[in-house]
KETORGU-909740 format. One line per 8 residues: number of its first residue (from 1); their letters; for each residue x, y, z of C-alpha. Coordinates in Angstrom, 3 decimals, decimal comma. Layout:
# KETORGU-909740
NUM) a) X Y Z ~ ...
This chain:
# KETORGU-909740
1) xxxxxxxx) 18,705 -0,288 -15,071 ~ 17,422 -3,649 -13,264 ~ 14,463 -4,946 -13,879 ~ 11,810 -5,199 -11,008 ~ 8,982 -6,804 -10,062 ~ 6,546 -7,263 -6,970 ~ 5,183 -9,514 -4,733 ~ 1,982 -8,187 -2,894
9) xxxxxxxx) 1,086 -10,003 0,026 ~ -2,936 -9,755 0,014 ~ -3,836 -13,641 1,435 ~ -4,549 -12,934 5,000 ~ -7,476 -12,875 6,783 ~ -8,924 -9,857 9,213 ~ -10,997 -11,964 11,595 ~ -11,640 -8,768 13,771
17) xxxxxxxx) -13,158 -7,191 10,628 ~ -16,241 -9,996 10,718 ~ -16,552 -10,208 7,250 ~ -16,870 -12,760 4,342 ~ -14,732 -10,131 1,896 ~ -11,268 -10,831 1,259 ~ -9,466 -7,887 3,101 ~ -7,775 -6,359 0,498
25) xxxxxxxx) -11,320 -5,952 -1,695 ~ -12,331 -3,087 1,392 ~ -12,681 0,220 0,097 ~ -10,817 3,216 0,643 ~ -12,203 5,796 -0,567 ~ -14,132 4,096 -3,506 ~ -11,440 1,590 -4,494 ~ -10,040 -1,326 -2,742
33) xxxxxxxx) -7,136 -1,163 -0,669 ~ -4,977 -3,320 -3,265 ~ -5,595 -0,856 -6,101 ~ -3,782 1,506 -4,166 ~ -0,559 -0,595 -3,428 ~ -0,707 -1,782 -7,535 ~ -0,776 1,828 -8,581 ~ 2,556 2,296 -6,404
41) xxxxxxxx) 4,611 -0,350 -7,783 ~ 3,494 0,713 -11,588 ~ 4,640 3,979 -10,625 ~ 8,040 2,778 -9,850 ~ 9,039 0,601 -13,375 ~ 7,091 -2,589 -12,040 ~ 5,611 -4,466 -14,933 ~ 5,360 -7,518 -13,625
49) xxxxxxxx) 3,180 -7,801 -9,914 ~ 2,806 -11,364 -8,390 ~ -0,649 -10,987 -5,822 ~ -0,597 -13,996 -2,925 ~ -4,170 -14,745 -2,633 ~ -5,736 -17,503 -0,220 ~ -9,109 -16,496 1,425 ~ -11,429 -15,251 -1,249
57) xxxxxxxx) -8,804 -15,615 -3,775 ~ -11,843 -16,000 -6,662 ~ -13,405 -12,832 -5,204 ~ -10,393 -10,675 -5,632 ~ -8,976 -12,246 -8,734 ~ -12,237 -11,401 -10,043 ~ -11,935 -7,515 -9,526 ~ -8,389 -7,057 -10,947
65) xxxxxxxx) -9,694 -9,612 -13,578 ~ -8,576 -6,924 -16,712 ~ -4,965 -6,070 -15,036 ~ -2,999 -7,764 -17,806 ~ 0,332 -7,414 -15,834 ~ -0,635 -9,461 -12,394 ~ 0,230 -13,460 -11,614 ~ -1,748 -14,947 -9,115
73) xxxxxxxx) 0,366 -16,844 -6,757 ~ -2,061 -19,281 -4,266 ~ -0,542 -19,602 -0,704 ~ -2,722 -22,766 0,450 ~ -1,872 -22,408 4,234 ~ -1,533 -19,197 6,466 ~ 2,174 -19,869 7,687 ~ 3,050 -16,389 8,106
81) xxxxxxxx) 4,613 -13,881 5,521 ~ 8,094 -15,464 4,524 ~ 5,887 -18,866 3,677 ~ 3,810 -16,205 1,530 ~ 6,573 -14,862 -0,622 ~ 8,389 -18,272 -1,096 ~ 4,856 -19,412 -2,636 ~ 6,253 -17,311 -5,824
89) xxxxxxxx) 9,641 -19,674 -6,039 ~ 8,596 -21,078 -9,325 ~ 7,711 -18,026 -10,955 ~ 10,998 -16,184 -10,178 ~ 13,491 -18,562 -8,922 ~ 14,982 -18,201 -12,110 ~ 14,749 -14,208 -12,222 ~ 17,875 -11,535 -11,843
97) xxxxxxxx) 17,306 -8,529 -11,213 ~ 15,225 -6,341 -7,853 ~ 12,248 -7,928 -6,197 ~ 9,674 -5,329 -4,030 ~ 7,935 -7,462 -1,182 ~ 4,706 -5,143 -0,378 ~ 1,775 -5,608 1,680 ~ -1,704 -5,533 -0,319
105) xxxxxxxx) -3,515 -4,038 2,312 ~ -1,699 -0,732 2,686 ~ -3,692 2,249 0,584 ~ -2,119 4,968 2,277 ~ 1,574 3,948 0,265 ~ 2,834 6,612 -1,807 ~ 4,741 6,143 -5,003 ~ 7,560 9,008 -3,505
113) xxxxxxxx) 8,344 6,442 -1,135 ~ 9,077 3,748 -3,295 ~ 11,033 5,698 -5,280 ~ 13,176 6,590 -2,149 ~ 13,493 2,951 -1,511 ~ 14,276 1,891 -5,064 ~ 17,160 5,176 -4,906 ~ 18,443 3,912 -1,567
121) xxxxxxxx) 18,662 0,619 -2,631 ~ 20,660 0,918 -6,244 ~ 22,777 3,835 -4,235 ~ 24,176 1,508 -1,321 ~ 24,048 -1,590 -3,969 ~ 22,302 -3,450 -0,827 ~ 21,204 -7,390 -0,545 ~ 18,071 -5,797 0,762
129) xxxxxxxx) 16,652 -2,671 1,758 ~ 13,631 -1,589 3,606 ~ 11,827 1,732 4,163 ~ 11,297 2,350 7,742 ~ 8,428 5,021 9,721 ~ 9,006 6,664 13,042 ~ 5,849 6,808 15,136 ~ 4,691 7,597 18,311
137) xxxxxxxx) 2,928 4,776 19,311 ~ 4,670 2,034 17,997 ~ 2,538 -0,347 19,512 ~ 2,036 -3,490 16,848 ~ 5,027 -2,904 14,401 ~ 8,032 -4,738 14,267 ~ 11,201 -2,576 16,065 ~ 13,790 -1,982 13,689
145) xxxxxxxx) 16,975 -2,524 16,122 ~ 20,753 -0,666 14,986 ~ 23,865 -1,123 16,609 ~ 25,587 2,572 18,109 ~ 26,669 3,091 14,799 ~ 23,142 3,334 13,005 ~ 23,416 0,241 10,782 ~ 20,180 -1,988 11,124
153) xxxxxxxx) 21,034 -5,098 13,065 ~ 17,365 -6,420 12,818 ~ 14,242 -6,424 13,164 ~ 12,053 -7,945 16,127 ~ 8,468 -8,170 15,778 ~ 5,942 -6,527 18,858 ~ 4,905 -10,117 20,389 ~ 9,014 -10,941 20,901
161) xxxxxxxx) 10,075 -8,053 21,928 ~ 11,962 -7,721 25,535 ~ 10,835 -4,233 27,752 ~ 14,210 -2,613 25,904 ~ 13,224 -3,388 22,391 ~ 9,010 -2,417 23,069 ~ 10,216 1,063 23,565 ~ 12,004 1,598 20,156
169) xxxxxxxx) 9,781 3,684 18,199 ~ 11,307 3,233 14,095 ~ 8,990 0,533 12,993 ~ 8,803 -1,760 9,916 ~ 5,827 -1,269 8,240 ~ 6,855 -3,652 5,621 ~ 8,658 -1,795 2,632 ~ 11,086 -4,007 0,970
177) xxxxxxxx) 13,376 -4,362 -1,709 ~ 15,578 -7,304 -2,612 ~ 17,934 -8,843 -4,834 ~ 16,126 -11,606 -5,359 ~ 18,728 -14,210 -6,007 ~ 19,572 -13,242 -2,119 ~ 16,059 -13,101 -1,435 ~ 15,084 -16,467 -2,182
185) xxxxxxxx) 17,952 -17,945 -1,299 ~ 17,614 -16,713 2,470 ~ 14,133 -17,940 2,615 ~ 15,310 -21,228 2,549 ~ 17,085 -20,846 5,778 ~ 14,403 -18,915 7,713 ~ 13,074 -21,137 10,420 ~ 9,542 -20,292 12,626
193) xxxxxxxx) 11,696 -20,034 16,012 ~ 9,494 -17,604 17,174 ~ 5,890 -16,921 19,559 ~ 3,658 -17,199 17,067 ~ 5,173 -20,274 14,999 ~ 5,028 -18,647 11,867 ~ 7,831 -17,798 9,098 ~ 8,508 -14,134 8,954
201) xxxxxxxx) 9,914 -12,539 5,371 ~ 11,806 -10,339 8,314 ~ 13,971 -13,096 9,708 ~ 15,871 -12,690 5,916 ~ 17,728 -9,999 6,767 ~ 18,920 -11,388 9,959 ~ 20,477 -14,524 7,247 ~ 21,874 -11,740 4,581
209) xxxxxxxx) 23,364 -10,202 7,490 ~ 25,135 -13,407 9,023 ~ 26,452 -13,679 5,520 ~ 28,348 -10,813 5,055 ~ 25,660 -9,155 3,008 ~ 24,622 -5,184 3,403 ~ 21,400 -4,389 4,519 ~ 20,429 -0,486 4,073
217) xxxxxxxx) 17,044 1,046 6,007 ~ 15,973 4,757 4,696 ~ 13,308 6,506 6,969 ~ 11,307 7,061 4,238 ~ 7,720 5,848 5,264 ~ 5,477 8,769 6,964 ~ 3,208 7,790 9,873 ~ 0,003 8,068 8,141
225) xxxxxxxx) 1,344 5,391 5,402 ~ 2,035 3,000 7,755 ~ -1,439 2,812 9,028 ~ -2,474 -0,637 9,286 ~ -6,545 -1,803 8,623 ~ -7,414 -4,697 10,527 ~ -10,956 -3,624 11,845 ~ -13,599 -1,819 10,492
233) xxxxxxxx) -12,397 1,434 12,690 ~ -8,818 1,456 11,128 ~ -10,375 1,209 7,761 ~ -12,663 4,345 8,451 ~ -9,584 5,950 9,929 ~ -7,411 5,012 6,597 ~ -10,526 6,535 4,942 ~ -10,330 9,888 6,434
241) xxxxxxxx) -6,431 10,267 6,071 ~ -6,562 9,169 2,410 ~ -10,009 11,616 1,568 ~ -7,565 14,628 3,384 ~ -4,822 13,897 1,105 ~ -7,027 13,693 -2,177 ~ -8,689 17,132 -1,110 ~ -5,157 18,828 -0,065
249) xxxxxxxx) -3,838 18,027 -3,480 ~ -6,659 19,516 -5,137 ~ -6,287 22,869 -2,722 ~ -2,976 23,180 -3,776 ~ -3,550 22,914 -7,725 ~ -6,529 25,377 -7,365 ~ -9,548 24,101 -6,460 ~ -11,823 25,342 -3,759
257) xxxxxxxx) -13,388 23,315 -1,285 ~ -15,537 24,891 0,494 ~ -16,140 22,598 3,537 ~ -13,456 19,257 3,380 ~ -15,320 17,632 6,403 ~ -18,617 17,799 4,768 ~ -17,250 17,070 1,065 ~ -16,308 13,300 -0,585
265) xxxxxxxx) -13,934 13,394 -3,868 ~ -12,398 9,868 -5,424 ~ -8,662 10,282 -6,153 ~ -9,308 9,061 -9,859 ~ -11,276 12,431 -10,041 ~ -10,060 15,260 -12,236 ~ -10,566 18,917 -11,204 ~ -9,850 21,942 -13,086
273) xxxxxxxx) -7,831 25,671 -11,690 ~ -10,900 27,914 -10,068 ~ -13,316 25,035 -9,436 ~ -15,499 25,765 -6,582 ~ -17,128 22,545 -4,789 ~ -19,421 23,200 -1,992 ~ -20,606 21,218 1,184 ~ -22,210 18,028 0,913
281) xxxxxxxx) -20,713 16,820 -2,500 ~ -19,586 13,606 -3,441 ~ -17,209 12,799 -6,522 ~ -17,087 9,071 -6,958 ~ -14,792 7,385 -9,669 ~ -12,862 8,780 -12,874 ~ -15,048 12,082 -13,013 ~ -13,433 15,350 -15,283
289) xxxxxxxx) -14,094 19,060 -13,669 ~ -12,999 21,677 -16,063 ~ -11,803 24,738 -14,826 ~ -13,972 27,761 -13,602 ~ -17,136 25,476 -12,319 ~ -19,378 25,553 -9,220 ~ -20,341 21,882 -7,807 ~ -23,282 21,843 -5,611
297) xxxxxxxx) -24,200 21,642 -2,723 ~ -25,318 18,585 -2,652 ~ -24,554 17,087 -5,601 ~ -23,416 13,458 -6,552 ~ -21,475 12,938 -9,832 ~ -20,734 9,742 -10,264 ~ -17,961 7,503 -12,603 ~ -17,741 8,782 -16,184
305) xxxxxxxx) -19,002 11,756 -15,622 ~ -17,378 15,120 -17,420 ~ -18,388 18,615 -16,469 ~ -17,082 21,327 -19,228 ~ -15,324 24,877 -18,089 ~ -17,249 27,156 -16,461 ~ -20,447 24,833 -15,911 ~ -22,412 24,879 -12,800
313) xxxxxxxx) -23,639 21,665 -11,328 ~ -26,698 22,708 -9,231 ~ -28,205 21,494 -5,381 ~ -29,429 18,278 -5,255 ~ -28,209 17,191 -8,982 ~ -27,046 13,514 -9,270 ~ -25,800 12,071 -12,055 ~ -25,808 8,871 -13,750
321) xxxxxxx) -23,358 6,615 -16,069 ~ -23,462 3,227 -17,354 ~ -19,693 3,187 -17,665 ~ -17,980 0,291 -15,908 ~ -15,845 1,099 -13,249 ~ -12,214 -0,507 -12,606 ~ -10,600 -0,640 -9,393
């Protein structure tokens, strides 16, 4: 099996958020949104993650500070997301084997797709291989562009695309997966011809392609993963889809929820078969349910926190830990 590693691109700046927080450090649903994209690439065999940091690169650095398995990679300039990912040349220009170019602001990403992508990938025995998301509005996302055959000819991002290519509505919400011999080897021919005068880690493909190399898409990505936060709205919005998921899971293994509008649970939390959890509740961090309990209403149980089987957590009960909490 190849080995595999990541590069998370997390050194951007949201301007339209108005903050002095790196973006990646915003929460979803108690953790920040790069927690979420590290979990995914663990879950697929990565044991090695390089994270491109620039603004507030102390700040996040400083939260991940105990993941033993992540390089920190500074990208000094902003010059767009190819310039980002050849930032790691030293650190793998020496490395065979499959390279996973992720976004670190992306908390909606599940693991299931990756492993699609990884499949999909080792399947075709492709240069490069991305997951792609059919959406309705595709307003924002680059167009993923196929010739009457299906095979992917491109990709075009929104602000240079003609009236034609606008209406395309598969999208790249930025899932890839190289070889990264090929990868970094096309990087050095990617040039910032385009409207916004930055290097894009899309214009690769267009080089693998021009060299006889095969580039495979899988339509792997669902629309609510390729939600993008760039204002405070989208992150409440990413908030809401994630919080649905979280409770949905739980429904399914056998837990009650009473009222999911009205009721808060951290996906680190554990909950046990014929758990009932009523309005107005809030679960925040790596709390354990046993099976058979009542939770609430309003009640807050906080990290560290372990209720045993068949317990009852009463109204208005908070309670406390001094455990540290990791991302």
């Amino acid at each position: 099996m190849a080995q595999r590693v990541a590069i998370l691109l997390a050194a951007g700046v949201s301007k339209r958020m108005k903050t002095h927080l790196p973006k990646v450090l915003h929460e979803v649903c108690g953790r920040p949104m790069l927690a979420y994209v590290l979990d995914a690439c663990r879950s697929v065999g990565v044991n090695k993650i390089y994270v491109v940091v620039g603004f507030g690169a102390e700040k996040v650095k400083a939260r991940f500070a105990d993941a033993g398995d992540i390089v920190w990679v500074h990208q000094d300039k902003q010059l767009g997301t190819a310039h980002a990912v050849g930032c790691c040349r030293e650190h793998l220009q020496d490395f065979d084997g499959q390279t996973l170019v992720l976004c670190g602001d992306g908390p909606l990403i599940r693991a299931k797709t990756l492993e699609v992508l990884v499949e999909k990938h080792e399947t075709e025995q492709a240069a490069a291989t991305l997951a792609t998301a059919l959406l309705d509005d595709p307003s924002g996302y680059g167009r993923i562009v196929r010739d009457a055959d299906g095979n992917l000819q491109g990709i075009v991002e929104d602000s240079d695309c003609d009236p034609a290519q606008k209406a395309i509505n598969e999208v790249n919400p930025s899932y890839y997966l190289f070889d990264n011999q090929l990868l970094f080897s096309a990087l050095e021919q990617v040039k910032a011809d385009n409207v916004k005068g930055e290097f894009y880690v899309t214009d690769t493909l267009a080089v693998l392609l021009s060299a006889g190399h095969k580039i495979a898409a899988v339509t792997a990505v669902q629309p609510d993963e390729a939600v993008s936060v760039n204002s405070r709205d989208q992150l409440a919005f990413a908030g809401k889809l994630l919080q649905r998921r979280i409770q949905q899971e739980l429904m399914d293994n056998g837990v009650t929820i009473v009222d999911p509008d009205t009721t808060w649970i951290d996906n680190r939390a554990r909950i046990g078969q014929d758990t009932i959890i009523e309005p107005f509740t809030c679960i925040t961090g790596k709390v354990t349910i046993g099976d058979d309990c009542r939770i609430g209403p309003f009640a807050c149980l906080r990290h560290g926190t372990t209720v045993a089987d068949g317990a009852a957590v009463g109204a208005f009960t908070e309670s406390q830990s001094t455990e540290k909490m990791q991302p």
